[in-house]
C-alpha positions as CSV (number, residue, x, y, z in Angstrom):
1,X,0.0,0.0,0.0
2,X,1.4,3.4,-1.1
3,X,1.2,6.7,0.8
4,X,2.3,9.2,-1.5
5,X,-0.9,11.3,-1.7
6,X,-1.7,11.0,2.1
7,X,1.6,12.3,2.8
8,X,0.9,15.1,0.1
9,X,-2.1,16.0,2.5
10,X,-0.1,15.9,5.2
11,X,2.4,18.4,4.0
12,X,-0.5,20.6,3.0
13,X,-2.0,20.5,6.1
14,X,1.1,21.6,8.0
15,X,1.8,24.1,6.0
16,X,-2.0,26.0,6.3
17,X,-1.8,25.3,10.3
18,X,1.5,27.8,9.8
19,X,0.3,29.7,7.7
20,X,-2.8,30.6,9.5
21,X,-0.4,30.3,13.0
22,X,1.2,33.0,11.8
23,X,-1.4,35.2,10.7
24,X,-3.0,34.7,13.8
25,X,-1.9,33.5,16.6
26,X,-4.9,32.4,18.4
27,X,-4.6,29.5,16.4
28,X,-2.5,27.5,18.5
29,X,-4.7,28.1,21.3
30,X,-5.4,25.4,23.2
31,X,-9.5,26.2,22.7
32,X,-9.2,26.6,19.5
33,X,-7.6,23.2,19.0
34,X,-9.7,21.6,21.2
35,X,-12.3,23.1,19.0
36,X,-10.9,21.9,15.8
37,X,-10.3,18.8,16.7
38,X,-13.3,18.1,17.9
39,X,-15.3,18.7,14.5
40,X,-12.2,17.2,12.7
41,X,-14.1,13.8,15.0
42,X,-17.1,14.0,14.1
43,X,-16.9,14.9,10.1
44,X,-14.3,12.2,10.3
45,X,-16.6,9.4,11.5
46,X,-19.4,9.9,9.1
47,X,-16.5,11.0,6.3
48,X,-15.2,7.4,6.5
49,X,-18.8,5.9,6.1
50,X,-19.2,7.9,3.1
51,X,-16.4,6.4,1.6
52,X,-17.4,3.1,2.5
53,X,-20.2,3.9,-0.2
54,X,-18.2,5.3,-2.6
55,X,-15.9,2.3,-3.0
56,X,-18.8,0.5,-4.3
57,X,-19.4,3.6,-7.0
58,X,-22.4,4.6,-5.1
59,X,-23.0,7.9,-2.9
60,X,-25.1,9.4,0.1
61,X,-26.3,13.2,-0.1
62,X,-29.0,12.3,2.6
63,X,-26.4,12.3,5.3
64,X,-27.3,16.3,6.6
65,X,-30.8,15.6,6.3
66,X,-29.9,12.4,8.9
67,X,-28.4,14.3,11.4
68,X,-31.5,16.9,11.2
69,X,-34.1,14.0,12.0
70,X,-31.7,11.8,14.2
71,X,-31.3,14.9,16.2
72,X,-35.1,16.0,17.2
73,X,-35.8,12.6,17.8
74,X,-32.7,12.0,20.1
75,X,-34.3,15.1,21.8
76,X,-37.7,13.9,21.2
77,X,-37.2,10.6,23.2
78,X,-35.1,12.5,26.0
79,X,-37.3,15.9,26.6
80,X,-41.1,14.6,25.9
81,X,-40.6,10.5,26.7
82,X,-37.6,11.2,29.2
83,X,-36.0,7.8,28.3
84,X,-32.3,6.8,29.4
85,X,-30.1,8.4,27.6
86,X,-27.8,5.7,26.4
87,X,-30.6,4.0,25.5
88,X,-31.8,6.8,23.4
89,X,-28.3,7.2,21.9
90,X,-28.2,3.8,21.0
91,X,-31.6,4.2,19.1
92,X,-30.5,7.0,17.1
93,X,-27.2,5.4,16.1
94,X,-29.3,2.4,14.9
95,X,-31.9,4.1,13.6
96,X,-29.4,5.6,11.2
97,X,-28.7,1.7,10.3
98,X,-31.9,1.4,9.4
99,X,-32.2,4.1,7.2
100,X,-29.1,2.6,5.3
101,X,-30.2,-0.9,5.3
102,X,-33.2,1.1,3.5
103,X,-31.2,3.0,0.9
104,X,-28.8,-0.4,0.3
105,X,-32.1,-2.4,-0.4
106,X,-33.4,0.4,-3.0
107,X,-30.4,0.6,-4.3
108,X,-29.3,-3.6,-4.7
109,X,-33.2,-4.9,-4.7
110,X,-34.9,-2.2,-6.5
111,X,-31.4,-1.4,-8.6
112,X,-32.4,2.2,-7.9
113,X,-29.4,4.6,-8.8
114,X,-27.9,5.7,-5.3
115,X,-27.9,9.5,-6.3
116,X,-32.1,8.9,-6.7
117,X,-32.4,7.1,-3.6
118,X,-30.4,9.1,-1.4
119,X,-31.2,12.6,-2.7
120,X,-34.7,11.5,-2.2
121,X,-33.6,10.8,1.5
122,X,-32.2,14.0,1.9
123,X,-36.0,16.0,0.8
124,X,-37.7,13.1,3.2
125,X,-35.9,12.9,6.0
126,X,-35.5,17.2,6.9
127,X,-39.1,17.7,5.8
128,X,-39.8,14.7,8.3
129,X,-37.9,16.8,10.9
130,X,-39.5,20.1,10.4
131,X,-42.8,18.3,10.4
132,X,-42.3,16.8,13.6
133,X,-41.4,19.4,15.1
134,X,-43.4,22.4,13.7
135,X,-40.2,24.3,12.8
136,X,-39.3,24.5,16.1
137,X,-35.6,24.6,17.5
138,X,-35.6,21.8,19.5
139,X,-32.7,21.5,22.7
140,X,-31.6,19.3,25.6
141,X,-32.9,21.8,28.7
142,X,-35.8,19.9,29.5
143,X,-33.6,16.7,29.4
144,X,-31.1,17.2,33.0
145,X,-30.2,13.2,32.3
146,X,-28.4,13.9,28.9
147,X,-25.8,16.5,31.1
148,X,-23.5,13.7,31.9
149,X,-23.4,12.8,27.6
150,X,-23.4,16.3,26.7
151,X,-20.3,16.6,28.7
152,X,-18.9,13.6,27.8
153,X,-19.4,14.3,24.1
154,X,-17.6,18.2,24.8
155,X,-14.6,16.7,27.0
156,X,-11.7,15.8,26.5
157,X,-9.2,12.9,27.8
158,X,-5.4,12.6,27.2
159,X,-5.8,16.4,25.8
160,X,-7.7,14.9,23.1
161,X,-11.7,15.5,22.7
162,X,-13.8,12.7,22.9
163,X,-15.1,12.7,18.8
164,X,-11.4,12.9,18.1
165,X,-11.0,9.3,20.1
166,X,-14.0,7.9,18.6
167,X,-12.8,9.2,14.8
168,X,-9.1,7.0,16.0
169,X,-11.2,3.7,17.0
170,X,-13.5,3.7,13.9
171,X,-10.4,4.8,11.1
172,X,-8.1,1.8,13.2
173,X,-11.4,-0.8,12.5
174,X,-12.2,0.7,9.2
175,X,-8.6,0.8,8.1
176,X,-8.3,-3.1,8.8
177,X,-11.8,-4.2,7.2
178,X,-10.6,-1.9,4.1
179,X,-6.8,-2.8,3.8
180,X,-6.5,-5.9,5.6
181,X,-10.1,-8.4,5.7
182,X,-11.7,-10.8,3.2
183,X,-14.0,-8.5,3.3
184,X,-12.3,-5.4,2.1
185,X,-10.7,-7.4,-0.6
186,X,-14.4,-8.0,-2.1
187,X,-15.5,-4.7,-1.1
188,X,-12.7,-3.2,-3.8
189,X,-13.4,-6.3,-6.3
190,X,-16.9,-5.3,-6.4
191,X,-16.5,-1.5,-6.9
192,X,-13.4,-1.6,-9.4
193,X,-15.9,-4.3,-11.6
194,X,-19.0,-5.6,-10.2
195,X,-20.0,-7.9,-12.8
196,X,-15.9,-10.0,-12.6
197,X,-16.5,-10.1,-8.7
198,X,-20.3,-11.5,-9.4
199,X,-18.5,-14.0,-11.8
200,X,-15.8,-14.9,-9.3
201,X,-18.2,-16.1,-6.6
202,X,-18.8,-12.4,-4.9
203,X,-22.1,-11.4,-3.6
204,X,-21.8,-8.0,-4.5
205,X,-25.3,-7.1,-3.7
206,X,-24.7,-7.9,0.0
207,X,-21.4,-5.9,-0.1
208,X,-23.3,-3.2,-1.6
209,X,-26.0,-3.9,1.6
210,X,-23.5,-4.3,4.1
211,X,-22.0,-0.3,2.9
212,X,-24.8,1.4,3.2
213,X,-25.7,-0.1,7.1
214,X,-22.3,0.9,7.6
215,X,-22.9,4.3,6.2
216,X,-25.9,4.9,8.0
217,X,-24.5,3.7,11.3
218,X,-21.4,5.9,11.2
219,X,-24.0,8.6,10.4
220,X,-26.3,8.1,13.2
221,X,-23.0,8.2,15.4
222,X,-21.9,11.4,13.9
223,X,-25.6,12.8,14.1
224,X,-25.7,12.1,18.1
225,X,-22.0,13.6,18.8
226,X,-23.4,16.6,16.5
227,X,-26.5,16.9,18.6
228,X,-24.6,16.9,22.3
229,X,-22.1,19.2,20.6
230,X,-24.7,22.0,19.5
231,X,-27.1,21.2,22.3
232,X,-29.7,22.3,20.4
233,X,-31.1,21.3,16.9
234,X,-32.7,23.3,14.6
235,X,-34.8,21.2,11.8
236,X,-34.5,23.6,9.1
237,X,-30.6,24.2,9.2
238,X,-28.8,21.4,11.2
239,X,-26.4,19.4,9.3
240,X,-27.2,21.1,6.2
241,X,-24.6,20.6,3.5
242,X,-22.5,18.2,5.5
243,X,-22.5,15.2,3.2
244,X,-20.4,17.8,0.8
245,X,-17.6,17.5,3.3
246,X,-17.8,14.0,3.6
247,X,-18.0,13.5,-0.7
248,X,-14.8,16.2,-0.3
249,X,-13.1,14.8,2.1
250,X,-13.1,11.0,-0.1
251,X,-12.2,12.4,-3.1
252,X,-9.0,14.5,-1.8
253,X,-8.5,11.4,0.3
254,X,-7.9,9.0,-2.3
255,X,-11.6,7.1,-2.9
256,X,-12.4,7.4,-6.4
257,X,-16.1,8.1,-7.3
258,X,-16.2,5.6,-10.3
259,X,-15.4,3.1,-7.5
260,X,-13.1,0.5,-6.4
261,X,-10.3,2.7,-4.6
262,X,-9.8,3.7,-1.3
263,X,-7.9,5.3,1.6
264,X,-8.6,5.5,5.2
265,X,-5.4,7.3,6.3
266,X,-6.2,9.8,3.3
267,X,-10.0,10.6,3.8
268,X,-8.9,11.2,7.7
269,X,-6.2,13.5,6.4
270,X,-8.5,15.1,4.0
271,X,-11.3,15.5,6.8
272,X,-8.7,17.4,9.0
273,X,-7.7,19.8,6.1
274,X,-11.1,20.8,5.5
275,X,-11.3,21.2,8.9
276,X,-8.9,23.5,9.2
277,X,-9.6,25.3,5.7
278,X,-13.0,26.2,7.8
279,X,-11.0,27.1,11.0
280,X,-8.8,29.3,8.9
281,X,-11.4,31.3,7.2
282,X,-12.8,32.0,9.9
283,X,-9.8,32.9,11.7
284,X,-8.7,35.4,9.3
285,X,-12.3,36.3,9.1
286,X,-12.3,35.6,5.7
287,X,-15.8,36.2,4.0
288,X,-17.5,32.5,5.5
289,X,-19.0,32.7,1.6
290,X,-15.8,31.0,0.3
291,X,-16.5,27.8,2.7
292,X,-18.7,26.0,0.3
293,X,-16.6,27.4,-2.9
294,X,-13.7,26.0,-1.2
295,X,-15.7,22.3,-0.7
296,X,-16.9,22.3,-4.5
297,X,-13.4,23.4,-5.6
298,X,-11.9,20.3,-3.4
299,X,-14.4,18.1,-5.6
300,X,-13.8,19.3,-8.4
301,X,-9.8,19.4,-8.0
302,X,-10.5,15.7,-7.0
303,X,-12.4,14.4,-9.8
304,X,-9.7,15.7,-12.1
305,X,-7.1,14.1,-10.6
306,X,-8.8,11.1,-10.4
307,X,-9.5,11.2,-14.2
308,X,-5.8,11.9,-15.1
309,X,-4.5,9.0,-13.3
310,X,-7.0,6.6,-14.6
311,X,-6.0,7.3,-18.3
312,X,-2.5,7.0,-17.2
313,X,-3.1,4.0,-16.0
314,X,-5.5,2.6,-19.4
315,X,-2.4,4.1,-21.5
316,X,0.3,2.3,-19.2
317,X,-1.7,-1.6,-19.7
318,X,-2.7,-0.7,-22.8
């Protein structure tokens, strides 16, 4: 396994953090790391679902619109049904399994294309949320059991927050199902040519199943540490636009949208630039407009790349 674009990544990640260190100070601070790493967490975690997905050629834009209706119901169940918390955690987190056991079967069973399915999922699922709630912001006052999560979510241990150790356990797992199981070396079989790994024994259809649970699970993880972290959800705007980090954060990581490639070092790497991209705009108060024109740029940058080195490589075999 080579690491030459991850350590590209790195290099350009060190050299914003001093670049922006330099203009401004304050970005060394210990809050403002704390801060950073903390979202660098919890885009990670969903991030590395995403590319789970995109391995097998396949995408998920309904991922913003999940942490919008995984969040008023986490809220739901601890303010109005005042239900233990982990237990209500652990419903959100598989409720987001659910929802992508429900895009995998539309998209294997129903052979659905996954940018139908999910952008469907992304209308659904926030319109589900604002309906449920009228509109309404909805928080964690009324819910004195969730303190204990909320600061667990919002501490730190080892001078690390706790989304930043959560993002290390799931890129250690994921790394070793992607680069090191059975099932990783399917998982790239199917998504580099579906129809060989079908003829070589593969059941691609459950691989393409098993990605999307995955995807929605990683989610609903993501959508609970968002919802502790903001303390306070509003249906119309939470988690809007997130799965274009996550798409961003694959492609300058290494995952390949045609499928069949994929790095978990790199999208980790990627996740942390973008991160800090953000943190730097805002720290030299930058207009915030260039956020999402930085995100499309990354995709765009990223899908070019990704083209260049593919007819390389058609013009090298052929």
């Amino acid at each position: 396994m080579k690491f030459g674009k991850e350590l590209s990544i790195f290099l350009i990640l060190a050299a914003v953090c001093m670049f922006t260190g330099v203009k401004n100070p304050n970005f060394f601070s210990q809050a403002n790391i704390l801060n950073t790493t903390k979202m660098i967490g919890i885009y990670g975690i969903f991030s590395i679902g995403m590319g789970f997905v995109i391995i097998t050629g396949g995408i998920d834009l309904s991922v913003g619109s999940v942490f919008a209706l995984l969040g008023v119901g986490l809220s739901m169940l601890l303010t109005e049904h005042h239900m233990n918390p982990w237990l209500a955690v652990l419903l959100a987190v598989t409720a987001g399994g659910v929802l992508g056991l429900l895009h995998g079967v539309l998209v294997t069973k129903a052979k659905l294309q996954s940018f139908i399915v999910t952008l469907c999922g992304l209308m659904i699922y926030r319109s589900l949320a604002r309906t449920i709630t009228g509109d309404n912001t909805r928080n964690f006052s009324d819910a004195p059991q969730a303190k204990a999560l909320i600061e667990f979510v919002n501490g730190d241990w080892k001078g690390l927050p706790t989304p930043m150790w959560l993002l290390i356990v799931t890129a250690v797992i994921a790394f070793i199902v992607l680069h090191r199981s059975v099932f990783g070396i399917r998982l790239l079989a199917t998504g580099q040519n579906e129809e060989s790994a079908r003829f070589a024994g593969i059941s691609t259809q459950r691989i393409t199943l098993i990605t999307y649970v995955v995807c929605g699970l990683l989610a609903g993880v993501s959508a609970v540490l968002l919802a502790f972290y903001t303390s306070s959800i509003s249906p119309n705007g939470h988690g809007i636009g997130y799965e274009l980090y996550a798409v961003a954060a694959c492609v300058l990581g290494g995952f390949s949208l045609r499928g069949g490639d994929g790095s978990i070092i790199g999208v980790v790497l990627a996740t942390a630039l973008l991160q800090v991209l953000r943190n730097m705009i805002n720290m030299l108060q930058w207009s915030q407009q260039l956020e999402f024109s930085l995100v499309g740029g990354v995709i765009l940058v990223g899908v070019l790349i990704d083209g260049a080195i593919r007819n390389r490589k058609k013009r090298i075999t052929a």
